[in-house]
FIPAZA-554698 format. One record per residue: residue in one letter; x, y, z of N, C-alpha, C in turn. Coordinates in steps of 0.2 Angstrom, whole numbers, plus 5000, padded with zeros to 4 digits. Layout:
residues N
AXYZXYZXYZ...
This chain:
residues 119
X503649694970503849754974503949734982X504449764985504549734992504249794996X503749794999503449825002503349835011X503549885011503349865020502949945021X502349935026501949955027502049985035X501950035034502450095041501650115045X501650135052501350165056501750215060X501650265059502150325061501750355067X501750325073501550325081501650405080X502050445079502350505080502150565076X501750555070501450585066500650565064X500450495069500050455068499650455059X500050435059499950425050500150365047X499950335042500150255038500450305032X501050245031501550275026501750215023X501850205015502350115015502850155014X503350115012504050115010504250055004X504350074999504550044994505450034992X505949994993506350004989506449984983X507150014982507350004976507050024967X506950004962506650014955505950054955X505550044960504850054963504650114968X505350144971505150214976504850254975X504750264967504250344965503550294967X503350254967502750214969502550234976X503050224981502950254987503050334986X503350354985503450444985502450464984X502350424978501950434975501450444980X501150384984500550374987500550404993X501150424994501450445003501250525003X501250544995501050614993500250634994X500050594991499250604988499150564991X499250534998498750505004499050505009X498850525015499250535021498450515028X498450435027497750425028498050405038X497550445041497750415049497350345049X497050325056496950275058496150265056X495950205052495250205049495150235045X495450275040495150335034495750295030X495150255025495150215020494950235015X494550285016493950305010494350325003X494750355004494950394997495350344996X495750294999496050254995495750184992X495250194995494650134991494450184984X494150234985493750254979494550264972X495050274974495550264971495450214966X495550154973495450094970494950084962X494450094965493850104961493950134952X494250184955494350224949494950204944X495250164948495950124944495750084939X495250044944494949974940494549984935X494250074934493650104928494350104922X494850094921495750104919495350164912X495250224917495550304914496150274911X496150324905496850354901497150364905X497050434909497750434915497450484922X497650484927497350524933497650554934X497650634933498050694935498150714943X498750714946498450764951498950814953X498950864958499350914956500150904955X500550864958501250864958501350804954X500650744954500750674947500450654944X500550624939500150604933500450524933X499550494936499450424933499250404926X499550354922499350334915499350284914X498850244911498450174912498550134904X498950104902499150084896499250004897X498449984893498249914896498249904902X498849864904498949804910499349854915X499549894910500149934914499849994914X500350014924500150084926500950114927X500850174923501450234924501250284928X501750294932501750344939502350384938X502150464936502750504934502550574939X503250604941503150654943502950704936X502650784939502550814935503050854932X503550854937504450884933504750834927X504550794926504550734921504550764914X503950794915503450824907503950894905X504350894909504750964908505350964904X505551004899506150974897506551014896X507351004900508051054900508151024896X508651064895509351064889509851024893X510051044900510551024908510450974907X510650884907510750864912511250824914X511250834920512050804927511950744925X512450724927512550664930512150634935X511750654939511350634944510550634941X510550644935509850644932509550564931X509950534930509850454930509450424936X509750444943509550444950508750474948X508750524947508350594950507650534943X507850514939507050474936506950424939X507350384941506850334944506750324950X506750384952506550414958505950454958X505750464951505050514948504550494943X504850404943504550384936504350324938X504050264938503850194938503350184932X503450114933502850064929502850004933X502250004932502149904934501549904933X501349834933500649814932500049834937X499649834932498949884937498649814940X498849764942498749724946498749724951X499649714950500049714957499949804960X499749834958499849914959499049924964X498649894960497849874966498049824971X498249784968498649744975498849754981X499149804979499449834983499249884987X498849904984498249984989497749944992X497349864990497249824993497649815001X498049794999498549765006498649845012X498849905009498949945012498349975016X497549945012497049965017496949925021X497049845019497049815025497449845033X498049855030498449895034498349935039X497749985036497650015038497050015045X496749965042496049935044496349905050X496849865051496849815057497549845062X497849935060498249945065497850005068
């Protein structure tokens, strides 16, 4: 994942920014954590709970789901199912849906608390 690790002076908030295959992984975090300056706590206990690898962790707008090695991150419009779809629905998943490894995925909220720890 190419990740870059944001400080938004203007909103004084930590944000990453993920491109490409992996942006519902930033949607995802940038949703469900909006941590200022030193408030680490809820993304460590996250942490914690990842590494207990629940089935899946719900939370209002996503659904985390832990299959083995691998962690799927879907939005909750996902589970829903039209009859419709555009042309632009192909965009509109992988923009709502990821997987990768629950490694790299701790890894990564690792790095993001450092982040946040030392700006």
């Amino acid at each position: 994942m190419d990740v870059d690790f944001v400080y938004d002076t203007y909103e004084k908030q930590h944000q990453l920014h993920i491109s490409g295959e992996h942006v519902a992984v930033a949607r995802f975090l940038n949703e469900i954590f909006t941590p200022k300056r030193g408030e680490t706590k809820a993304i460590e206990s996250f942490i914690l709970e990842i590494e207990g690898k629940p089935e899946s962790i719900a939370f209002t707008e996503w659904t985390l789901t832990i299959d083995g090695d691998e962690v799927l991150i879907q939005h909750n419009s996902c589970f829903e199912s039209t009859n419709f779809q555009s042309e632009d629905s192909s965009l509109m998943d992988w923009e709502m849906k990821c997987q990768c490894g629950i490694a790299d995925f701790i890894e990564l909220l690792v790095n993001w608390v450092d982040f946040i720890e030392s700006t």
